[in-house]
Residue, then its C-alpha position, 0 to 999 in steps of 0.5 A: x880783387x878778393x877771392x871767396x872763401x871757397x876758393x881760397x880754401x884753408x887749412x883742412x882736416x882730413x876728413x877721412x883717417x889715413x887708415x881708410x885710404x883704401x877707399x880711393x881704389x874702391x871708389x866707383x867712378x863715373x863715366x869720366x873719371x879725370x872729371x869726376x869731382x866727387x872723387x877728386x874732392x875725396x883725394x883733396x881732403x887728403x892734402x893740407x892746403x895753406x891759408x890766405x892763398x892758393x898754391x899754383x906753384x907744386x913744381x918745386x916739391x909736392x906736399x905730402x898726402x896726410x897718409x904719408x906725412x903720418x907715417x913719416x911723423x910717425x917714424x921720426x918719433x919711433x927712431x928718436x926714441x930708439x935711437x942709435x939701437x934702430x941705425x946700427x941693427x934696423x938701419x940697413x934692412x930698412x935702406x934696402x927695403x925701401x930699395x926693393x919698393x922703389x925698384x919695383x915702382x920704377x921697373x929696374x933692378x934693385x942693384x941699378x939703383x942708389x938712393x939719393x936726396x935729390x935729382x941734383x945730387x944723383x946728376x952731380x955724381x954722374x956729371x962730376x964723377x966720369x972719367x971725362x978726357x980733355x976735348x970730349x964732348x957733351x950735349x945738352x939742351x938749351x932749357x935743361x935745369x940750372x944746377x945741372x948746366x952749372x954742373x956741366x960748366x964746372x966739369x968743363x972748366x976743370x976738365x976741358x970738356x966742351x959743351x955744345x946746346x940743342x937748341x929746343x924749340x918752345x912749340x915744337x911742328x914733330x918729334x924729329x924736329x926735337x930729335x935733330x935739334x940734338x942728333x946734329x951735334x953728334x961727332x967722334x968726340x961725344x961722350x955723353x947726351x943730357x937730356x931733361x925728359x920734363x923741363x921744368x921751365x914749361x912741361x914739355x916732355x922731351x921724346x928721349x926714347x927716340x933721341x936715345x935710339x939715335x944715340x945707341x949706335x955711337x957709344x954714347x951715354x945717355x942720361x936723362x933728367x926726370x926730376x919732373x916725369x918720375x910719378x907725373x907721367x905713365x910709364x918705366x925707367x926702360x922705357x926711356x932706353x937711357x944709360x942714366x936716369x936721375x929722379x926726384x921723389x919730394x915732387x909727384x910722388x908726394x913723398x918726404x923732402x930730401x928723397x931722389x935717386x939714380x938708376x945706372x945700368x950697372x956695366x956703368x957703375x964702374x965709370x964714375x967716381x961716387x961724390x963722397x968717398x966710399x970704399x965700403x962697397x966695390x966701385x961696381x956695386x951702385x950703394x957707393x955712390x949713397x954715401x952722405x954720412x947720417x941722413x933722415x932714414x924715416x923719410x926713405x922708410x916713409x916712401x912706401x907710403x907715398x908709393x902706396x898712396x900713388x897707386x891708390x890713384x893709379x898712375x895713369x888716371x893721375x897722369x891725365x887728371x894733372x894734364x887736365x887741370x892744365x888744360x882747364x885753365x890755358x884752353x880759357x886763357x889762349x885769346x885773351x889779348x897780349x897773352x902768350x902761352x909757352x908750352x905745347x898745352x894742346x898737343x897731350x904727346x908733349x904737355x902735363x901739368x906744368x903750363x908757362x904764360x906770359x902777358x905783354x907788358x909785364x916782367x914774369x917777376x911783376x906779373x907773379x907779384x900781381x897775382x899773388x899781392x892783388x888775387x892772392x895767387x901764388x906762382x913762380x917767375x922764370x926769368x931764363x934767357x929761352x923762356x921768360x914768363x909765369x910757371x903754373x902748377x897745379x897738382x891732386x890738391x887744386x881744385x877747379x875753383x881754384x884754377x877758375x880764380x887764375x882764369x878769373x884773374x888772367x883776364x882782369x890783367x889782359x884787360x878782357 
């Protein structure tokens, strides 16, 4: 099945100069703005799409909106040609500039937060930096993200640590359901909960402020991976009443690859070593958990610009038009015979735009082959011992033709 020309899209110019992106919070929007086209059309032509095929796979990083991708080219060019001038006299102010927008965009102090590469990276010096003891304990959850459960295992295996896994339901009945599938596991040895706020298997949101309560009164550490909820999801770090939070920027905040964080409160701070030494800052100040030698400093300069772009839209209205993308294509799809939907896409308390679907009779590795060879969809097989099917990501860049052509395709391969 070939798709048309619309569908597919190509490769756009925008139709718009960066300079006029203060447009989107002036656009009067109709009575229902997650539906409103006309806008969504608008934000659209800010984002390059590829050729010969539509992207369904956002959850790996997001592209950059043409605003924020000229900003960055535009920096890389002016520190090139500066040179060691610009890190050695301009480098520090621009590190902490780039601090302070994104404290104020997380609703956390300045001094609680390192500026990192990744998620990944910010969860290794948390997991591999503290101070375990032979025979402590650590929670995790049966769908956390595999570089953080490798992580836990090699701290286990080098400390003597162990590793016990809440067992997640995929379509949970309650959030007490989720809460007791952790709380169980807390004994006297417990130091530390790990708890992914998004899994990135399925998008379902964990409900970490209410596991963390739980935790408070036990002394444990709570931290949360929020890889996939930081620029998705509405809301402040404090609101997830955790110790630690890690985060990455290259995904829905759209910002330049290479960008994460980690927020700590800071009677933490002297808790953990830093994963590369530094004994240019105190152990109690968070910037000694940023060393990484030279790094690309115009993409951390070029996040304000992502910031900016992100609240252009507005936090709230991206977070339900994402949700509503979603929505678009597994509320189609939900009775099409011999196919499984493994995220809660109904109950909007628990769901955003990520969306796991499996078919009868098909591996997630040949069901993604097939959409991609014969529809010239792309997507994602999850191959994981919890879920195994197809992973679909939309993002601000995806139109309905496009999830009307997933829609499409779907029912083709179950047969409808």
């Amino acid at each position: 099945m070939a798709l048309s020309g619309t569908a597919l899209g190509g490769s756009i110019t925008p139709s718009m100069p960066a300079t006029a992106l203060s447009d989107l919070s002036l656009y009067p929007h109709g009575p229902d703005p997650v539906k409103d086209e006309t806008y969504w059309e608008l934000v659209r032509n800010y984002f390059p799409r590829p050729e010969g095929y539509i992207n369904l796979e956002n959850g790996y990083f997001s592209h950059q909106p043409v605003s924020t991708l000229q900003k960055h080219q535009e920096l890389e060019q002016d520190i090139n040609k500066r040179n060691s001038y610009f890190m050695r006299r301009e480098h520090y102010t621009a590190v902490e500039n780039a601090r302070h927008a994104l404290s104020g965009f997380l609703g956390v102090g300045p001094e609680e937060l390192a500026l990192t590469r990744n998620t990944t990276e910010s969860l290794n010096i948390v997991i591999g930096g503290y101070r375990w003891k032979k025979g402590d304990e650590v929670i995790i959850g049966n769908q956390d993200y595999g570089s953080m459960v490798q992580a836990f295992q090699q701290a286990s295996a080098r400390y003597g640590i162990k590793i016990k896994t809440a067992q997640v339901p995929l379509h949970p009945k309650s959030d007490a359901e989720v809460i007791e599938a952790y709380t169980r596991h807390l004994g006297k040895k417990t130091r530390m909960v790990h708890l992914t706020h998004v899994i990135n298997l399925t998008g379902q949101v964990i409900p970490v402020s209410a596991i963390a309560d739980a935790c408070r009164t036990r002394n444990v550490l709570v931290v949360v991976d929020a890889a996939h909820s930081v620029a998705q999801l509405e809301f402040k770090l404090p609101d997830l009443k955790a110790d630690i939070v890690a985060g990455s920027l290259h995904k829905w905040m759209c910002a330049p690859l290479g960008l994460g964080f980690l927020q700590m409160k800071q009677a933490h701070i002297p808790k953990f070593w830093p994963l590369m030494a530094d004994l240019d800052h105190p152990e109690t100040n968070i910037r000694h958990f940023e060393h990484q030698g030279t790094k690309p400093i115009h993409s951390l300069i070029a996040l304000g610009e992502a910031i900016r772009f992100h609240h252009q839209i507005g936090g709230t209205l991206k977070q339900n038009r994402l949700r509503y993308l979603m929505q678009y294509w597994t509320t189609r799809v939900e009775k099409f015979p011999g196919l499984s939907l493994l995220n809660p896409h109904t109950d909007n308390a628990r769901n955003c735009a990520i969306a796991n679907v499996r078919v009868d009779g098909y591996a997630p590795s040949d069901l993604a082959e097939k959409l991609m060879n014969e529809f010239q969809i792309f997507t994602v097989a999850i191959e994981h011992r919890v879920v195994n099917g197809v992973r679909i990501t939309p993002h601000l860049s995806t139109s309905l033709q496009d999830l009307d052509a997933l829609v499409s395709a779907l029912k083709g391969i179950c047969g409808g």
